[in-house]
VOGU-3710 file (C-alpha; in Angstrom, 3 decimals, decimal comma):
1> xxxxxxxxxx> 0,000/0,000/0,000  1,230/3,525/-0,870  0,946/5,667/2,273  2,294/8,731/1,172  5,796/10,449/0,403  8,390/12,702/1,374  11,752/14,536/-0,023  15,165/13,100/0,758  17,178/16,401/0,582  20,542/16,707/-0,579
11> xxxxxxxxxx> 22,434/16,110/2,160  21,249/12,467/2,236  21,434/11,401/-1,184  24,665/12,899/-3,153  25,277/16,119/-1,884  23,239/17,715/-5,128  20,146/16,263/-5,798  16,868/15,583/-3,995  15,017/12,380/-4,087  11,077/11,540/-3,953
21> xxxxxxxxxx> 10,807/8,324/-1,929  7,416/6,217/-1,423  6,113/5,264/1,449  4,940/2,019/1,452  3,279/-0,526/3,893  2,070/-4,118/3,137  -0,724/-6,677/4,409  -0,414/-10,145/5,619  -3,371/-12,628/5,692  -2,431/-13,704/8,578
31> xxxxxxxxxx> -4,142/-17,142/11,237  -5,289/-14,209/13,389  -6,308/-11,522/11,286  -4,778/-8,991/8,958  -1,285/-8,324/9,766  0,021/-4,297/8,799  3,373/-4,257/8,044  4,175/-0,276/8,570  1,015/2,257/9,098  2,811/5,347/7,266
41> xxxxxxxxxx> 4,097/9,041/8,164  3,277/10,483/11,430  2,707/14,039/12,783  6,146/15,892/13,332  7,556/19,147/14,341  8,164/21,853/11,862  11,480/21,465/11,465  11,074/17,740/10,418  8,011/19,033/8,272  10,180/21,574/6,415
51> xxxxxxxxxx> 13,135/18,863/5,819  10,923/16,118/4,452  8,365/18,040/3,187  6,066/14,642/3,432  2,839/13,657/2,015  0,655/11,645/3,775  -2,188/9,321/2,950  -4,467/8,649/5,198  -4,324/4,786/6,744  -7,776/4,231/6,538
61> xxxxxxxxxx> -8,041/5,315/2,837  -5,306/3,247/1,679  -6,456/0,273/3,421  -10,119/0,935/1,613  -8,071/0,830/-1,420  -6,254/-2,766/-0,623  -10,340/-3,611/0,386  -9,990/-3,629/4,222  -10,518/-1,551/6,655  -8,784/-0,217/10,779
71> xxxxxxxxxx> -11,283/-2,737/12,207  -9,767/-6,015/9,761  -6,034/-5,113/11,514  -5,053/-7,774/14,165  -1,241/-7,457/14,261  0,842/-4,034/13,460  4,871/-4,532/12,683  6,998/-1,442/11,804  10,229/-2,221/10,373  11,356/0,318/13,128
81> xxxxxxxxxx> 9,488/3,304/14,883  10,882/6,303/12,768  7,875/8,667/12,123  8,157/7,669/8,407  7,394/3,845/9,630  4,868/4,362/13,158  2,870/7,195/12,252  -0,699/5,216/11,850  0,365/3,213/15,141  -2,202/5,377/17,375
91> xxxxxxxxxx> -5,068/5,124/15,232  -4,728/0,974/15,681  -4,755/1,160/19,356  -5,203/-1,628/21,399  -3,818/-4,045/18,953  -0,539/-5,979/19,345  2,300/-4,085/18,179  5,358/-6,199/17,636  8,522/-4,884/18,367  12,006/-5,858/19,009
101> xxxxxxxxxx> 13,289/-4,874/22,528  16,186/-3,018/21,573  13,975/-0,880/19,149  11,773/0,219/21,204  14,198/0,742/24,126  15,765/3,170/21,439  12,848/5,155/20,385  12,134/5,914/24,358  15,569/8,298/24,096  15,620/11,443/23,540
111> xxxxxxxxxx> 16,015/12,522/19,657  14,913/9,382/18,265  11,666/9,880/17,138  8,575/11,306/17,842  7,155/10,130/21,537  3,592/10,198/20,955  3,940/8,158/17,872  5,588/5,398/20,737  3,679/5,456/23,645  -0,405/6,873/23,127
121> xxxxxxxxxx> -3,325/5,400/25,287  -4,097/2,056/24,065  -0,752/1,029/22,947  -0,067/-2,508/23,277  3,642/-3,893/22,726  4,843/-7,380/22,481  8,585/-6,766/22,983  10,477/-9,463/21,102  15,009/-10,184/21,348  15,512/-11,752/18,016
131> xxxxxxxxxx> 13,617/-14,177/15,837  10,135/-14,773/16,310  8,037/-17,299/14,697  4,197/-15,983/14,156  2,871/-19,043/12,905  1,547/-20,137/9,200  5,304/-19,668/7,810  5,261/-15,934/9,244  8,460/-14,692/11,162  10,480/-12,104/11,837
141> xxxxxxxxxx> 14,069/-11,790/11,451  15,947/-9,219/13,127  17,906/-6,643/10,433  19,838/-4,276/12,494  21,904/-1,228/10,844  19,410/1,527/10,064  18,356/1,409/13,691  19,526/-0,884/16,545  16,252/-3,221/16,525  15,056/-2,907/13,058
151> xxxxxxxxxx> 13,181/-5,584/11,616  12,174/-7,443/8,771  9,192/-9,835/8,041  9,430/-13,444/6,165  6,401/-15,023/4,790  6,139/-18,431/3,006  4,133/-18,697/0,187  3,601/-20,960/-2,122  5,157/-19,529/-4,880  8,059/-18,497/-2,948
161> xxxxxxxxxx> 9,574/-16,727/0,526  9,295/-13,267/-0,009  10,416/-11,039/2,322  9,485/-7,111/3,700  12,627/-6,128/3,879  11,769/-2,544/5,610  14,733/-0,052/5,045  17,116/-2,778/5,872  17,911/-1,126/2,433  16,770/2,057/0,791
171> xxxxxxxxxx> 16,519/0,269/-2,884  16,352/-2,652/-4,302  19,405/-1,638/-6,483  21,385/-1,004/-3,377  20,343/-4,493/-2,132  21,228/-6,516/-4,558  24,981/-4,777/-4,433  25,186/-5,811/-1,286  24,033/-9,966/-2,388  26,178/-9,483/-5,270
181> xxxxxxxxxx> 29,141/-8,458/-2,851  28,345/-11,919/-1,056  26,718/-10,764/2,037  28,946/-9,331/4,775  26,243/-9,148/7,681  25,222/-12,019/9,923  21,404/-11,104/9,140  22,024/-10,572/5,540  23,452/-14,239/5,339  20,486/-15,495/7,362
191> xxxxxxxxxx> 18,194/-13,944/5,202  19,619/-15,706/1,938  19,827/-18,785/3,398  16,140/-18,342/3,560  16,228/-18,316/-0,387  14,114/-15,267/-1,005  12,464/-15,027/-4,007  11,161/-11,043/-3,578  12,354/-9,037/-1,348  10,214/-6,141/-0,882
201> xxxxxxxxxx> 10,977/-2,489/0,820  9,989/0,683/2,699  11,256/3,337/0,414  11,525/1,863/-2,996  8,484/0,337/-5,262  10,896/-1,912/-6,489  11,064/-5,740/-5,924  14,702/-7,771/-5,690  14,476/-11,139/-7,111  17,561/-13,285/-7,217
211> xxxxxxxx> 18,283/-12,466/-11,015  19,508/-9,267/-9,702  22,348/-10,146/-8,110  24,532/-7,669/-9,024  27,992/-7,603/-8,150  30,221/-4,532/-8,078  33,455/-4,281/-10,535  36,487/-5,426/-8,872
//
């Protein structure tokens, strides 16, 4: 699901140019329900605003558009609890939010994100250290590097694993650098060994398969 957009200035990209970035969040037919993976940009401070210059779209419209609805979401995962990632959180209160430990241990500091997108009335953690299995060949796998307890979700299916990935990359290009490299992280090596056949992110529309293996020159 498309959930909105914002501006990657400059200073994060090359030093020149801008970027427009998706938003994107995804739903998982789960045993128990629907399962939200990411509920989209959250309120910020002006500053934030001004940097980002985001574009939101409302949760409940773009779950009308995947033909569901607040009421059909059992589970919530955010990759991690950036604004960008935890910003529909509050309007699901009172369901299970699942959440590494040392995310959300993180994201209670000062400077991390915004607080009221982490703890509102009715918020409901499951605090998780490492792999967790969620039943009917649904897991998480623990991808740290953008934040300490980021995460990423791995779903069976019977054409293939494919995995939501989060920003454990920004692209799908930058990904498959990194597999065509041969790894180099302890989770990136468990995920493979997983044999993905998509792998599926946050910021970019774009799906990895495992023809895009793409390693760099010498």
């Amino acid at each position: 699901m498309t959930l909105g957009e914002y501006v990657r200035p400059p200073i994060e990209v090359d030093g020149v140019h801008s970027r427009t970035e998706p938003v994107l969040g995804y739903l998982v037919d789960h045993r128990d329900g629907l399962l939200l993976f990411d509920t989209g940009i959250g309120a910020v401070d002006p500053e934030t605003e001004a940097h980002y210059q985001p574009r939101r779209r409302p949760l409940g419209q773009a779950l009308a558009a995947a033909g569901a609805t607040k009421d059909d979401i059992a589970l919530v995962v955010n990759c991690h609890l950036h604004f960008d990632h935890c910003g529909g959180n509050p309007a699901l209160a009172g369901r299970p939010i699942l959440v590494q430990r040392a995310e959300l241990n993180t994201a209670r500091t000062s400077g991390y994100t915004i607080p009221e997108l982490v703890d509102f009335t009715g918020v409901t953690y499951t605090e998780l250290d490492g792999e967790a299995e969620l039943g009917d060949g649904v897991w998480l796998l623990p991808t740290p590097g953008r934040s300490p307890g980021h995460q990423s979700l791995v779903v069976r299916q019977a054409d293939g694993t494919v995995v939501l990935a989060g920003q454990a990359h920004d692209s799908a290009a930058s990904f498959g650098r990194q597999v065509g490299d041969g790894g180099g992280s302890p989770w990136l090596d468990r995920l493979l060994a997983l044999d993905p056949a998509r792998v599926l992110f946050a910021h970019d529309a774009s799906v990895w398969t495992p023809s895009m293996r793409t390693p760099n020159p010498g």
